[in-house]
MOPAC internal coordinates of N, CA, C and O (Angstrom, degrees):
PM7 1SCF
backbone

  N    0.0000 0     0.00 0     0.00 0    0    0    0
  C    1.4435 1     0.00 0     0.00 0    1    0    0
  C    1.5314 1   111.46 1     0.00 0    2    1    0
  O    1.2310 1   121.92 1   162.66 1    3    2    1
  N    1.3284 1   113.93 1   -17.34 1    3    2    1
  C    1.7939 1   124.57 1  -178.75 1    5    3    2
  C    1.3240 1    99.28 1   -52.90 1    6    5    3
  O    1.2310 1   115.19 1   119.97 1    7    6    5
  N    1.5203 1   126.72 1   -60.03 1    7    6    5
  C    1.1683 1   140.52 1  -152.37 1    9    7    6
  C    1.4777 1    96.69 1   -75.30 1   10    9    7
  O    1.2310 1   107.61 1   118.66 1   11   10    9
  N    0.9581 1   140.72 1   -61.34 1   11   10    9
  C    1.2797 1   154.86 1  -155.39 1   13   11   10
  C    1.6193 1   104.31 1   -59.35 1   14   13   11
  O    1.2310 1   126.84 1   119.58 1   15   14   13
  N    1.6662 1   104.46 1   -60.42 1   15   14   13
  C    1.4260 1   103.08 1   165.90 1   17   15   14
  C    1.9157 1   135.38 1   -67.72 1   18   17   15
  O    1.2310 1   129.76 1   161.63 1   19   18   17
  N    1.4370 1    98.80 1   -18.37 1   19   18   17
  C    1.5766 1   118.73 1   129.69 1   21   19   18
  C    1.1828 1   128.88 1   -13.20 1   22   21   19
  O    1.2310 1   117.45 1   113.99 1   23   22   21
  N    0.9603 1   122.46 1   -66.01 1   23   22   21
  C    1.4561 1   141.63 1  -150.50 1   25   23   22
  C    1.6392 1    96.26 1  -114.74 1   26   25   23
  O    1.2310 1   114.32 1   138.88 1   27   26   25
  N    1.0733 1   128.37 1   -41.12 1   27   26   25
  C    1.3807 1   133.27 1   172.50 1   29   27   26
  C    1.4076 1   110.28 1   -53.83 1   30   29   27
  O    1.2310 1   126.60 1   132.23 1   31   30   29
  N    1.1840 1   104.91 1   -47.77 1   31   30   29
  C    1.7954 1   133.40 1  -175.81 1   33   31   30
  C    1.0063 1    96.04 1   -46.14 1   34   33   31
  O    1.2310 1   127.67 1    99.60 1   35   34   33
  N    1.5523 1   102.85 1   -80.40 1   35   34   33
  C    2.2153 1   120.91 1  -156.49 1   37   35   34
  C    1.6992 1    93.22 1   -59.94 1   38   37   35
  O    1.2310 1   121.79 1   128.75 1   39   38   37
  N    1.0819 1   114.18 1   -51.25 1   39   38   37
  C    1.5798 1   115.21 1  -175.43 1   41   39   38
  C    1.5999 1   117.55 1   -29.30 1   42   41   39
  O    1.2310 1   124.30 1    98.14 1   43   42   41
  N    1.5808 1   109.35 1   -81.86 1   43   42   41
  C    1.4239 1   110.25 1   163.25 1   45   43   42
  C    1.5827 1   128.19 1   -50.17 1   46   45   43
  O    1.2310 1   124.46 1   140.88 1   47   46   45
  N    1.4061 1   109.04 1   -39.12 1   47   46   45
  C    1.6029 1   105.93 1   179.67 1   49   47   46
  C    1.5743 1   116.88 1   -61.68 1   50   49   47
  O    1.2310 1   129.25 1   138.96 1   51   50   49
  N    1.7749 1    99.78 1   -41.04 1   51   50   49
  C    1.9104 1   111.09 1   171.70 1   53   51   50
  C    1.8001 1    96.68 1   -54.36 1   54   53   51
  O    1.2310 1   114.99 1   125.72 1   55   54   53
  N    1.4622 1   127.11 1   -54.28 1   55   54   53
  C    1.4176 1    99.58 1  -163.99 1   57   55   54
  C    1.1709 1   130.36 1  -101.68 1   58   57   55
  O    1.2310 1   126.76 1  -167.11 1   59   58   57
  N    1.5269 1   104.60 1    12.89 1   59   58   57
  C    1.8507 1   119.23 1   142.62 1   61   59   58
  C    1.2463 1   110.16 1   -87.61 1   62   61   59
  O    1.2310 1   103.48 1  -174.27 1   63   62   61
  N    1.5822 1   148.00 1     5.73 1   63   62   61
  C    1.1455 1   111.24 1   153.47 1   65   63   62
  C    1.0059 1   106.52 1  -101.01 1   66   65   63
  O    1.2310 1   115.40 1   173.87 1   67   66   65
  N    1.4589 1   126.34 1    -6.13 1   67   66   65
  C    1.8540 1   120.28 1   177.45 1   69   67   66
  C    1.3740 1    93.09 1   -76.17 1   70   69   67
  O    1.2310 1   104.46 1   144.85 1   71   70   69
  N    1.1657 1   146.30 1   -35.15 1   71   70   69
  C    1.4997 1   145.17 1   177.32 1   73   71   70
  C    1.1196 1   110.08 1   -67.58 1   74   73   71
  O    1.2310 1   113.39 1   164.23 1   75   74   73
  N    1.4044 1   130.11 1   -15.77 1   75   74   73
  C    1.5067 1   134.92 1   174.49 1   77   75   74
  C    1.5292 1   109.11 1   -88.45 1   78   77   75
  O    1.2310 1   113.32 1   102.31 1   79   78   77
  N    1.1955 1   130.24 1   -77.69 1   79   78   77
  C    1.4404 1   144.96 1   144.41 1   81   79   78
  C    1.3036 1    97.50 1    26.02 1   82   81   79
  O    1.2310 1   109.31 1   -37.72 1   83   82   81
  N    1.3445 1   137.64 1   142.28 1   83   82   81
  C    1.5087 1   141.80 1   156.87 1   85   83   82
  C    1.5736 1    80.23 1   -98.34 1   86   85   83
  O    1.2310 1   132.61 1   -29.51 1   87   86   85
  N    1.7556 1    93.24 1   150.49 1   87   86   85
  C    1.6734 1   109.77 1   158.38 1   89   87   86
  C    1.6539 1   100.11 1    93.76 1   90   89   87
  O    1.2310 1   121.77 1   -15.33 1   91   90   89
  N    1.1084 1   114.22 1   164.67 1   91   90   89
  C    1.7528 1   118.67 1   170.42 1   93   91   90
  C    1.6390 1   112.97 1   -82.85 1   94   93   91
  O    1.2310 1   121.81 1   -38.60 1   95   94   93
  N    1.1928 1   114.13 1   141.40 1   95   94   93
  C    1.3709 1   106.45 1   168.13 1   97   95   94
  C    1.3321 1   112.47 1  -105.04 1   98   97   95
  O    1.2310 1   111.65 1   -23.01 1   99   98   97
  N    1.2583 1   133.34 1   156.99 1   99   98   97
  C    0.9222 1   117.73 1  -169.48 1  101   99   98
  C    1.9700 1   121.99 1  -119.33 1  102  101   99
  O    1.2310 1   122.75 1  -159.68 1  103  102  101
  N    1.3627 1   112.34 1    20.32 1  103  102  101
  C    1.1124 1   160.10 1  -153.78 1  105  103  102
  C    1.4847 1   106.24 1   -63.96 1  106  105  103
  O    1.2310 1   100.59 1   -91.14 1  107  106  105
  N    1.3170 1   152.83 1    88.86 1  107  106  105
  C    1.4870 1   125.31 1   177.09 1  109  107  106
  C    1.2896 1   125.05 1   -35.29 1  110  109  107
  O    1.2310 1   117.42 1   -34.18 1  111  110  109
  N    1.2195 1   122.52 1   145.82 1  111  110  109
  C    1.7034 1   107.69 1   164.50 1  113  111  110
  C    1.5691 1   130.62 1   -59.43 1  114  113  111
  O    1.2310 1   123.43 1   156.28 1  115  114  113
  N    1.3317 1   111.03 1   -23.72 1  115  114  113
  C    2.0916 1    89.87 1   160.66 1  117  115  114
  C    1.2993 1   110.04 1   -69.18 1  118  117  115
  O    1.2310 1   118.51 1   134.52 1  119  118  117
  N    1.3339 1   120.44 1   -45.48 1  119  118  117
  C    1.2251 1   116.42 1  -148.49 1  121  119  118
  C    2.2234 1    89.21 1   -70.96 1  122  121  119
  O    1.2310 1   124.58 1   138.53 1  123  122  121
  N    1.3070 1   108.81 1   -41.47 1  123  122  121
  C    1.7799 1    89.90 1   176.56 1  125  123  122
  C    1.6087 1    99.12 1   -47.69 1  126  125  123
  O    1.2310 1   109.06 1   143.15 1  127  126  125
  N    1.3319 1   138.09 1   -36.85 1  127  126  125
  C    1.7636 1   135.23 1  -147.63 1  129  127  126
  C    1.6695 1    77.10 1   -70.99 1  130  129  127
  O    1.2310 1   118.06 1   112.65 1  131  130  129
  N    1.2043 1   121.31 1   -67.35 1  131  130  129
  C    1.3673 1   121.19 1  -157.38 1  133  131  130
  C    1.6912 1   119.89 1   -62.50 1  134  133  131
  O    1.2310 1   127.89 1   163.74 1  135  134  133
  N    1.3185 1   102.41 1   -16.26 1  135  134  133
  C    1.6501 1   122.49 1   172.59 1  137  135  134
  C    1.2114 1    94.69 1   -75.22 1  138  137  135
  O    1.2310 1   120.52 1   118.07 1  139  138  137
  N    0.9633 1   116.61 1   -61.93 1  139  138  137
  C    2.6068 1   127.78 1   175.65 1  141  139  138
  C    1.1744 1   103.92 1   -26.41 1  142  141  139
  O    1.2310 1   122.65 1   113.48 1  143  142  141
  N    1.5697 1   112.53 1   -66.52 1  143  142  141
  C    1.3489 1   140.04 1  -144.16 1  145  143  142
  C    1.6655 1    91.45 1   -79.94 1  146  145  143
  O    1.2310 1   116.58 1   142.17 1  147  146  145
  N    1.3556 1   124.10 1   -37.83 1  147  146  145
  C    1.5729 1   107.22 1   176.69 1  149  147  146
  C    1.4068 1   112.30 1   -89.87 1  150  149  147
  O    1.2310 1   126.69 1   147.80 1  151  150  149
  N    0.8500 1   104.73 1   -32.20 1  151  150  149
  C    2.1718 1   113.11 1  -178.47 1  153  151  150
  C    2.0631 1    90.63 1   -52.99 1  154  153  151
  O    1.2310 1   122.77 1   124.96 1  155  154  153
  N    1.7100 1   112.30 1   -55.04 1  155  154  153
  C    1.4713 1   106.18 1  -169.57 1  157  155  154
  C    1.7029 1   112.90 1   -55.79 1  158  157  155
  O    1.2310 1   122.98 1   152.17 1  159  158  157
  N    1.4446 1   111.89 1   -27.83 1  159  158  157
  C    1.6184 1   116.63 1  -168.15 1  161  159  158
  C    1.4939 1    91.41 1   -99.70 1  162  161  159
  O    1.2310 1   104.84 1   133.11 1  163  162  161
  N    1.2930 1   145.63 1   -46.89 1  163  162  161
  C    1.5596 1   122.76 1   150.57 1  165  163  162
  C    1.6918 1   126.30 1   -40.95 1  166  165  163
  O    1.2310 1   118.60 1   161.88 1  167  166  165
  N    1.1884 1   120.27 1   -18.12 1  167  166  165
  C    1.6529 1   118.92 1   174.76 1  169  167  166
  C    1.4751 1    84.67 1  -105.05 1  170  169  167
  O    1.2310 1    96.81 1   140.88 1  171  170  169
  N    0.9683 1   158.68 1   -39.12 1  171  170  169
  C    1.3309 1   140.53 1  -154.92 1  173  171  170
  C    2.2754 1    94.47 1   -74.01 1  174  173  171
  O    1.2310 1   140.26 1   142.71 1  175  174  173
  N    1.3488 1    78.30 1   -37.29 1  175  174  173
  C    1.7660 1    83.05 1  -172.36 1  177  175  174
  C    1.4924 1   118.62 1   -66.93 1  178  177  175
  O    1.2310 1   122.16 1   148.96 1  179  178  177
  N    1.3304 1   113.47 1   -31.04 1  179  178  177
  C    1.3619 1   139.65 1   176.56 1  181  179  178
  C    1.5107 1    99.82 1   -59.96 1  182  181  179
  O    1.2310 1   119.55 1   117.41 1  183  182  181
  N    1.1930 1   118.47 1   -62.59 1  183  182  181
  C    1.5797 1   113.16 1  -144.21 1  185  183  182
  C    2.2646 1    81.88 1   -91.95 1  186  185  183
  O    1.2310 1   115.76 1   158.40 1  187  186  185
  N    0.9572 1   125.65 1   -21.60 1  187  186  185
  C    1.6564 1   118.17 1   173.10 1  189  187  186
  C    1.4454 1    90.36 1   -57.16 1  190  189  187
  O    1.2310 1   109.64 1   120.91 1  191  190  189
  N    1.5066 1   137.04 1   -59.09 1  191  190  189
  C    1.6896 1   140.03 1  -176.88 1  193  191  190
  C    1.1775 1    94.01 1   -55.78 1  194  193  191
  O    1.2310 1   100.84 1    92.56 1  195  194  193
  N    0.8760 1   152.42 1   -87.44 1  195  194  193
  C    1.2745 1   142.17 1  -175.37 1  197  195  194
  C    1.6680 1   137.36 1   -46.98 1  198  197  195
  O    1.2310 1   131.30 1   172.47 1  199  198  197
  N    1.2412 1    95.79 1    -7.53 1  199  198  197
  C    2.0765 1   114.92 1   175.19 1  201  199  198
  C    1.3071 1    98.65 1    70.97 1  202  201  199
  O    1.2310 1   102.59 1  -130.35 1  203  202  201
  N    1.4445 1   149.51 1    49.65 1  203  202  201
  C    0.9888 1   145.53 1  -179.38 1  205  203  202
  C    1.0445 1   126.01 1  -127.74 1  206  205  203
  O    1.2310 1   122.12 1   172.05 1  207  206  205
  N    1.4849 1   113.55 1    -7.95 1  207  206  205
  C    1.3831 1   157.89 1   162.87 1  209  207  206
  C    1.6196 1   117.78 1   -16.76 1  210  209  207
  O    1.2310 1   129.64 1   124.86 1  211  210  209
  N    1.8927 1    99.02 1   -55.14 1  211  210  209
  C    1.4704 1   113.66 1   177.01 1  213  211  210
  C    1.6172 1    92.14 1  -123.38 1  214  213  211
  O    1.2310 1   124.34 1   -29.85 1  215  214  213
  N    1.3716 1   109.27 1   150.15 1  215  214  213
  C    1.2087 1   135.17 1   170.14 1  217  215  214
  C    1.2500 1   117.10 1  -163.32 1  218  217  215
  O    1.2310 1   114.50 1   -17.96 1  219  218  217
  N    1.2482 1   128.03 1   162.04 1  219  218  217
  C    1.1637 1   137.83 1  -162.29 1  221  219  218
  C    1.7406 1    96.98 1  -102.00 1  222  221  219
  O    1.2310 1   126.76 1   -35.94 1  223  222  221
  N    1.4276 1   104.60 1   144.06 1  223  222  221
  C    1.8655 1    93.29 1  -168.09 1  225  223  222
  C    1.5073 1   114.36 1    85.68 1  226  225  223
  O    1.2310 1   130.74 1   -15.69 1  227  226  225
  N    1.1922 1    96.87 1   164.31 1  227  226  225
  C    1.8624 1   117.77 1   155.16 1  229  227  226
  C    1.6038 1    95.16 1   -27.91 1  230  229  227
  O    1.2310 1   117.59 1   -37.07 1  231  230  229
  N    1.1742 1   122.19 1   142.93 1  231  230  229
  C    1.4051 1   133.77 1   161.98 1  233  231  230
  C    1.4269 1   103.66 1   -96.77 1  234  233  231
  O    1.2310 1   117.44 1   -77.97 1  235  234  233
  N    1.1992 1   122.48 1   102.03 1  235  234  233
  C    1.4764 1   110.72 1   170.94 1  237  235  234
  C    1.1064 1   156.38 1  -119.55 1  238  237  235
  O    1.2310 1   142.63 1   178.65 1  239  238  237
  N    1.8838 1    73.66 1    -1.35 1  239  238  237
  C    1.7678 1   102.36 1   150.73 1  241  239  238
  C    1.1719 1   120.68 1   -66.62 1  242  241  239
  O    1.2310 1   114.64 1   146.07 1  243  242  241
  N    1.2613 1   127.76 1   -33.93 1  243  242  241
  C    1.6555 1   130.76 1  -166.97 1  245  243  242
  C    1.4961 1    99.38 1   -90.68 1  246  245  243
  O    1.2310 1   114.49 1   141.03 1  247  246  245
  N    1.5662 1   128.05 1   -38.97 1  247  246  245
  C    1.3372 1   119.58 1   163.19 1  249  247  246
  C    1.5250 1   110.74 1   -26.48 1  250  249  247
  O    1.2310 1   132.00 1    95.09 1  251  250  249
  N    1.6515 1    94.44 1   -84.91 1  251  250  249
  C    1.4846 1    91.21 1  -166.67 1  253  251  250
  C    1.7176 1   131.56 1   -83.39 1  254  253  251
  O    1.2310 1   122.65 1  -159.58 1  255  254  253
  N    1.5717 1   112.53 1    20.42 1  255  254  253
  C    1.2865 1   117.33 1   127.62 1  257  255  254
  C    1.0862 1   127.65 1   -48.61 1  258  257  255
  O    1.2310 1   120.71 1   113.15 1  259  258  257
  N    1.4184 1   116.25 1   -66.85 1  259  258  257
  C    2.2023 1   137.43 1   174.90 1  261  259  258
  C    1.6325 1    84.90 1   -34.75 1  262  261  259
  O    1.2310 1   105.51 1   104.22 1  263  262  261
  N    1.2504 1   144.45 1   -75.78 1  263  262  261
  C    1.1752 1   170.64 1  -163.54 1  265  263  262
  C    1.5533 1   100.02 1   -46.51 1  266  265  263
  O    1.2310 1   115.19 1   115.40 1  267  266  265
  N    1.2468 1   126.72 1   -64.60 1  267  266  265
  C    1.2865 1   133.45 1  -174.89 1  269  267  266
  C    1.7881 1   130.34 1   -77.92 1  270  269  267
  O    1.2310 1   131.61 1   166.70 1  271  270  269
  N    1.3426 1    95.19 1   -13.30 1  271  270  269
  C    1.3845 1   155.88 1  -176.73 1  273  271  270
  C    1.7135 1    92.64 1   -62.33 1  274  273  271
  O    1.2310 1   136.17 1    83.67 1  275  274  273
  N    1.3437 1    86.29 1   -96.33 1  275  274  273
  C    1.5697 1   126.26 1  -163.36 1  277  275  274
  C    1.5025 1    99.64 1   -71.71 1  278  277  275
  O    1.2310 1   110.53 1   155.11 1  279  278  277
  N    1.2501 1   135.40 1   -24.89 1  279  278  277
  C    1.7513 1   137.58 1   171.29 1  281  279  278
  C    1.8827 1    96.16 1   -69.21 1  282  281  279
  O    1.2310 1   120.34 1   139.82 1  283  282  281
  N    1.8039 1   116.96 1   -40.18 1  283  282  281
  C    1.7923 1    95.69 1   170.76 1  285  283  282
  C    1.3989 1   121.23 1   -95.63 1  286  285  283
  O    1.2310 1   130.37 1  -175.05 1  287  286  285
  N    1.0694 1    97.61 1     4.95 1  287  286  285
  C    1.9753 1    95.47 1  -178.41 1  289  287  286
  C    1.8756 1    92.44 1   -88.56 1  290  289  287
  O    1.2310 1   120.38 1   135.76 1  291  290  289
  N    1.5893 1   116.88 1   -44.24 1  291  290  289
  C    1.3924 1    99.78 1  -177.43 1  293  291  290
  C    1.5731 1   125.05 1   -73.93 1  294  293  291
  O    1.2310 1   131.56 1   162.85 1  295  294  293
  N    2.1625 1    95.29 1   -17.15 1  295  294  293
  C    1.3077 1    85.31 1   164.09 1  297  295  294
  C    1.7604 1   141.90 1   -60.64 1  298  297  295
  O    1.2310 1   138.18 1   125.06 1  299  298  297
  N    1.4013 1    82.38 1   -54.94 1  299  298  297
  C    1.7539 1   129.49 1   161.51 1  301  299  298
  C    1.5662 1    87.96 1   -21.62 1  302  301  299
  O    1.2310 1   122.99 1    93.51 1  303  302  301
  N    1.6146 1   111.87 1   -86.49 1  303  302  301
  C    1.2343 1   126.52 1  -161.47 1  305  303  302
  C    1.6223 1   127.41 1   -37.33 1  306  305  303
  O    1.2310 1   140.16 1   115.79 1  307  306  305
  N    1.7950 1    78.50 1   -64.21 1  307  306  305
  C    1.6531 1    85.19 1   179.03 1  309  307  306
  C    2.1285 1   120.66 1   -65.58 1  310  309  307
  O    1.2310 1   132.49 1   160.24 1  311  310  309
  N    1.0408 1    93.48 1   -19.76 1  311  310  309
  C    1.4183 1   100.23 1   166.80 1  313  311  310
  C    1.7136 1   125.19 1   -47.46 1  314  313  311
  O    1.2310 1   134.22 1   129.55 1  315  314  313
  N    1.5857 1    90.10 1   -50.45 1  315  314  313
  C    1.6439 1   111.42 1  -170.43 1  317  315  314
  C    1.1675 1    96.13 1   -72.17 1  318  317  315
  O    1.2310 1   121.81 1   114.36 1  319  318  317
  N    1.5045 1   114.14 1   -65.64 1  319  318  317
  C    2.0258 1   126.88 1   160.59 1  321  319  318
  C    1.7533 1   108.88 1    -8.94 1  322  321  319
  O    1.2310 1   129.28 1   115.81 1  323  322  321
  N    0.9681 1    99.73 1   -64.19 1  323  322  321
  C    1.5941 1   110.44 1  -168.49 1  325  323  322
  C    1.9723 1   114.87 1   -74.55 1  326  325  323
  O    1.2310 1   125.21 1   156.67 1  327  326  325
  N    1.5383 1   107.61 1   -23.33 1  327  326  325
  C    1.6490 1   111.85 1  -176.38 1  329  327  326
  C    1.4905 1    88.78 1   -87.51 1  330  329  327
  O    1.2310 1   120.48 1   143.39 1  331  330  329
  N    1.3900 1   116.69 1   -36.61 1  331  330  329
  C    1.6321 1   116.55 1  -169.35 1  333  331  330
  C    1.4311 1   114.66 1   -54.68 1  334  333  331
  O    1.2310 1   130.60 1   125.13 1  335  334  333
  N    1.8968 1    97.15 1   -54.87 1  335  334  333
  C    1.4911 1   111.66 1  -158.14 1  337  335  334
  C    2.0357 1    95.08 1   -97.09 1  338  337  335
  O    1.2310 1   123.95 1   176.37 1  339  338  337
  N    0.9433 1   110.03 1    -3.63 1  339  338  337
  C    1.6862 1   111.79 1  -179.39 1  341  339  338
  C    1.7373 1    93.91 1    68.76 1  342  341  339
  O    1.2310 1   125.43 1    -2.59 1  343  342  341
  N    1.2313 1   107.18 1   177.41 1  343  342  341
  C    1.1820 1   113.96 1  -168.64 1  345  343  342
  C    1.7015 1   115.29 1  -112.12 1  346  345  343
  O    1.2310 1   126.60 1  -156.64 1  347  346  345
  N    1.2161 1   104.91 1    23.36 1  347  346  345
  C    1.8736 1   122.21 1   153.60 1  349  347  346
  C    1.4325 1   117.59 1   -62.11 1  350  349  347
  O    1.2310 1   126.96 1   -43.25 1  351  350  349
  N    1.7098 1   104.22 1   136.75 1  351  350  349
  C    1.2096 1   103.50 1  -168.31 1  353  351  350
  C    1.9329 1    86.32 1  -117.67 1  354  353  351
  O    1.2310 1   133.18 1   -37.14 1  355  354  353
  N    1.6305 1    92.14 1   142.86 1  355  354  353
  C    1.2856 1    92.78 1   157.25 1  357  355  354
  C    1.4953 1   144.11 1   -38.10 1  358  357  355
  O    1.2310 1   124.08 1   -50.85 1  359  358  357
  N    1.9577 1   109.78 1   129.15 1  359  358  357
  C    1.3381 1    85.20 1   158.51 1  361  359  358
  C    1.0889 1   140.49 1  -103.10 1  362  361  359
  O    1.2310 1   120.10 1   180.00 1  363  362  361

């Protein structure tokens, strides 16, 4: 079930930070899940450095780490995405 909520995770976090992002990204949608999915295990890592890790309640420091996280890995990402793949759109 780890994995599953994984993927649930990166999913929504990838398309709030592409919804955050000024500009279009140009990113497939797994590859944003897999941008999610590392930004959530980079904020998950962040807020353990920081002891914030466990809390009682909503965690909502570590949310919006996962959150803050996952807004530079999709930035990061789609950047590299876009020098890799050039900026041609399918026909």
């Amino acid at each position: 079930m780890g994995w599953l909520w994984a993927i649930i995770v990166g999913f929504v976090l990838g398309l709030i930070a592409k919804a955050i992002l000024p500009g279009k990204q140009h990113s497939p949608l797994w590859l944003t899940t897999v941008f999610g999915i590392i930004g959530a295990v980079v904020g998950n890592w962040l807020a353990t450095q920081f002891g914030i890790n466990e809390t009682r309640g909503i965690d909502w420091g570590r949310h919006a780490l996962q959150l803050v996280a996952a807004l530079v890995v999709v930035g990061l990402g789609d950047a590299a995405y876009t020098m890799v793949r050039g900026n041609k759109r399918r026909a």
